[in-house]
N, C-alpha and C positions, 0 to 999 in steps of 0.2 A: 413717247411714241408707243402705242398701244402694238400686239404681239402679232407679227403674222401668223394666220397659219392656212396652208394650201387646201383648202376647204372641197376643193374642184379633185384634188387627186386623191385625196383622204376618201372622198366619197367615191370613186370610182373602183378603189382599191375592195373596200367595203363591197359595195356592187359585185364584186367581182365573184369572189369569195359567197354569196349570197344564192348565183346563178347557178355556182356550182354543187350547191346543198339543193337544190331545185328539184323536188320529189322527195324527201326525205319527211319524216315524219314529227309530227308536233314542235317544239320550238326550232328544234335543230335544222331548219327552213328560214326561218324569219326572225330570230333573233342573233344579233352578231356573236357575240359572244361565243353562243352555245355552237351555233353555224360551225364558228371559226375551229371551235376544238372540235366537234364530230370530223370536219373534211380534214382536219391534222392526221384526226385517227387514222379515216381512210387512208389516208395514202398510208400511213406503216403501214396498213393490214395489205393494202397493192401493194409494197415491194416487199413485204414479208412473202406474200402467196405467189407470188410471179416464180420463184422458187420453190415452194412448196408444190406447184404443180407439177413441175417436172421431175418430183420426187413422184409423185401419186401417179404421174401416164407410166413412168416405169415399173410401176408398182402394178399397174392394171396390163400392161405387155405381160412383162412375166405370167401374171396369174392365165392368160389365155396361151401362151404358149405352153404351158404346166398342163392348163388344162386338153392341148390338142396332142400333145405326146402321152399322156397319159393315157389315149384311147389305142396306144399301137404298143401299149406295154414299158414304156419308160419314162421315167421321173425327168424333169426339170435339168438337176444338176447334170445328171448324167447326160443328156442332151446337151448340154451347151458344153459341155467337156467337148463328148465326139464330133460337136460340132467345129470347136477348135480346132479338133486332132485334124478333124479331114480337112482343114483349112479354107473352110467356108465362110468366107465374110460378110454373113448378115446380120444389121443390127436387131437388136428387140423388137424395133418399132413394126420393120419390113417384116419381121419371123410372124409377128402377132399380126398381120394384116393378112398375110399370106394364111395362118393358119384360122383364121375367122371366113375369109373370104373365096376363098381359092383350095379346097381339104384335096384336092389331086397331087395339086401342086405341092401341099407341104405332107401329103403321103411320100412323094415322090426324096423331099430333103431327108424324109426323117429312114426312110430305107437306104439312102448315099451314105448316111453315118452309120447307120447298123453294122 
């Protein structure tokens, strides 16, 4: 009896995997193979960076909140200290949006901690 093989899902499977290299460059588009290991790559490099990003937005909060206390005479640490002290609950994310967006407003926090 000669050997099955699901020829129908084998190819679909293939297909699949194919659509999803779909814009990628030289063979890693149109040959399986090579397809198949670049879209492997990708994804480590996606669930590698899906955290690495939220390493880097806090990296970039900080650097703007550094840089909006900085223009009324205090550093960074020292702010998020007195920030503490006077038991103000704002995160990074808010502190750097306020201090990009809004300089009255975050005049206004950084004189409450003074």
């Amino acid at each position: 009896m000669p050997r099955s093989v699901n020829a129908v899902a084998s190819r679909a499977r293939r297909k699949k995997i194919l659509s999803l290299t779909r814009g990628q460059f030289g063979r890693r588009k149109n040959v399986w193979t090579v397809a198949k290991n670049s879209w492997e790559k990708g994804q480590q490099y996606a669930y590698r960076d899906r955290k690495t990003k939220k390493r880097s937005f806090r990296a970039l909060w900080i650097t703007r909140i550094n840089a909006g206390v900085r223009q009324f005479g205090m550093s960074y640490s020292v702010f998020m200290g007195k920030l503490h002290d006077a038991g103000i609950e704002l995160n990074r994310k808010v502190l750097a949006d306020i201090a990009m967006n809004n300089p009255e407003a975050f005049k206004a926090i950084v004189d409450k901690v003074k």
